[in-house]
Structures are given as C-alpha cells and as structure tokens.
C-alpha positions, 0 to 999 in steps of 0.5 A: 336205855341211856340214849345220850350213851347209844347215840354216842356209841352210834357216832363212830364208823368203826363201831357202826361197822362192827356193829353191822359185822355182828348182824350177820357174822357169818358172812363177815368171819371165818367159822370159830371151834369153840363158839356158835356165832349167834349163842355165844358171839365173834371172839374179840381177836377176830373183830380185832383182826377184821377191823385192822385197829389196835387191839386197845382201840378195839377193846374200847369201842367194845368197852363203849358199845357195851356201856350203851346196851348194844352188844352182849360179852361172854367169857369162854376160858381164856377169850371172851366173845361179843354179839349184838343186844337186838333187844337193845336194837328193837326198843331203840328202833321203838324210841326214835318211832314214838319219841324222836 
C-alpha cells in the first residue's frame, strides 16, 4: 500500500464522492442488466453521468483511484465496471490506527 498515492487519490471531492457512491451503489444508481453492483461493480457511463464531469475527467480519476488500490475494474464485453477494494479500505483504516 503506496500511502503518498491513497492520500492523493483521497485529496479530490469528486473522487472522494465517487468513492462514497461506490459504498452503497444501489442507493446512488438505477439497476444495470448486465452486472451485480457488489460482484462486478457500476458501468463507468453511469459514474460518468451521476458525476456530471467529462467522461476524460472521470476516466482519470478512475485512472487515479485505481493506481491507489482503492476501486477494482472489471471488463464485461464492451463496458468496463468499478467497485471499491474494501480490502484496501480495511488495512488503510489499520494504517492510520497503528501509524498515523
């Protein structure tokens, strides 16, 4: 765990809200056909169209987050579908409890 690229990653509002999006995405978006939120993840267009960003600022802050160890992707055909490392979540929370 790189912790200069998590806090980095953590330094944005918009990737802190995707981030908090991604917790519980079914309360923050509509039911996808071809994926399980918590196996597979939110379709990118989604996080794209909920955020109201470009999709190349999205795609970057994805980029970033993912760099960090803190959201997972997973291609499916053409679209590709992120959800939150909570393994990552889980031994940063023990960093800033036992180092920090």
């Amino acid at each position: 765990m790189e912790q200069l690229e998590i806090f980095k990653a953590l330094s944005n509002k918009s990737r802190l809200q995707i981030l908090a999006w991604l917790k519980e995405p079914e309360q923050h978006f509509p039911s996808q056909e071809h994926a399980d939120f918590r196996t597979v993840g939110v379709c990118v267009g989604q996080i794209q169209q909920k955020a109201g960003l470009t999709q190349s600022t999205v795609s970057e802050y994805l980029s970033i987050l993912q760099r960090a160890g803190l959201i997972e992707s997973t291609r499916v055909g053409q679209w590709t579908y992120y959800k939150r490392n909570e393994a990552a979540f889980a031994a940063l929370s023990n960093l800033i409890k036992t180092e920090i």
